[in-house]
N, C-alpha and C positions, 0 to 999 in steps of 0.2 A: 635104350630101355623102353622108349616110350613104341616105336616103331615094334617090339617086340609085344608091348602089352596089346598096340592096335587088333594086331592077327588073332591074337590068346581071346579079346574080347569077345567075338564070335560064338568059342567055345565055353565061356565060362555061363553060367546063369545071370547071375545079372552084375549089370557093366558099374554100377553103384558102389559094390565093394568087390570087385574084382581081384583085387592084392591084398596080403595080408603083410605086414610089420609089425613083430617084435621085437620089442627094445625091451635087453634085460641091462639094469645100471643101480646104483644107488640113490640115483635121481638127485645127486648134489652138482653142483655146477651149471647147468643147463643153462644159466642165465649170461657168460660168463662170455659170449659174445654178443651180448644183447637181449635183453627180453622181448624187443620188435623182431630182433633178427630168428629169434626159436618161433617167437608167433607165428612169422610168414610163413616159415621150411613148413610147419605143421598145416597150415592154410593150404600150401602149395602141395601137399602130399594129398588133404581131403579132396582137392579141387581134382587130382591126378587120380580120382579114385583109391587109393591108396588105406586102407582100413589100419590105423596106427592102433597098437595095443601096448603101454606101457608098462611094465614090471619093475616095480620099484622094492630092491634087497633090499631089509630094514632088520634092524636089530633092537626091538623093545625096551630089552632089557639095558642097552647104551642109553648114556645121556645125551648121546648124539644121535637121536632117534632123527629122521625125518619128519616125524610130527612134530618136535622140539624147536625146529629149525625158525626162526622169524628173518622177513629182511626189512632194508629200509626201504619206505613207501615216501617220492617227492612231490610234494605237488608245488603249482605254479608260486609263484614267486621265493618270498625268502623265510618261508615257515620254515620250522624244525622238521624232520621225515617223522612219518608214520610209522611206527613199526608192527608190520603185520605177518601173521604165521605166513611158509616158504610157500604148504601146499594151496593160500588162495591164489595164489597165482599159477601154480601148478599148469604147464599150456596143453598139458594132451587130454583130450575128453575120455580117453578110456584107459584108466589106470591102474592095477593091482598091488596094493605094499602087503608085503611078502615076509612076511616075520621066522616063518618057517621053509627054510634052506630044501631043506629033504619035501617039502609037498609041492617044490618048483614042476618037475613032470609032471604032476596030481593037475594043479593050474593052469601049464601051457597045455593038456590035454582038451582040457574045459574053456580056454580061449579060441582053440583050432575048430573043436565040435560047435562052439559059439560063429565065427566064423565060416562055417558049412555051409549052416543050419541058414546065415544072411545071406549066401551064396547063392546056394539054392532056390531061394524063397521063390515062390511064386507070384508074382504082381497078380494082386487079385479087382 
């Protein structure tokens, strides 16, 4: 992949956000190899130029909303954990919670033209 992106870079506008990723999920479990090990892949993906856009399906109307969600928070020694809402820790910096199913086309449109629009840009 990487030897593929090299050649592509030439052609693309600018080598900064050269690739685009969408992730469409519920955004439940992410952590679930690690919250160091999501952090890297994600670090490892900006570093790779690699432009992540996250979609996160949510259902408001559940009690099992993704906003609802808290986890435990440790810190060093032998406190009790913290417990703090899922999405501050949330690792991807560009994220969408998506309540409505049917305006998914409407959003991934407005992510891709978003996307172009970095592409293209002109260093000024």
């Amino acid at each position: 992949m990487m030897d593929a992106r090299s050649k592509q870079r030439g052609m693309m506008g600018n080598p900064e956000t050269s690739q685009l990723l969408l992730i469409v999920s519920d955004g439940r479990g992410l952590f679930s190899e690690g919250m160091e090990t999501v952090k890297s892949a994600v670090r490892q993906a900006r570093e790779a130029n690699v432009f992540l856009v996250f979609v996160v399906i949510d259902n408001p109307q559940n009690k099992d909303s993704i906003l609802d969600i808290k986890v435990p928070v440790f810190k060093s020694g032998h406190q009790l954990p913290e417990i703090k809402p899922y999405m501050d820790y949330f690792p991807f910096p560009f994220y969408i919670i998506l309540r409505d199913i049917n305006s998914l086309p409407h959003v991934l449109c407005d992510a891709l033209r978003q996307w172009f629009e970095l592409v293209t840009a002109v260093d000024m």
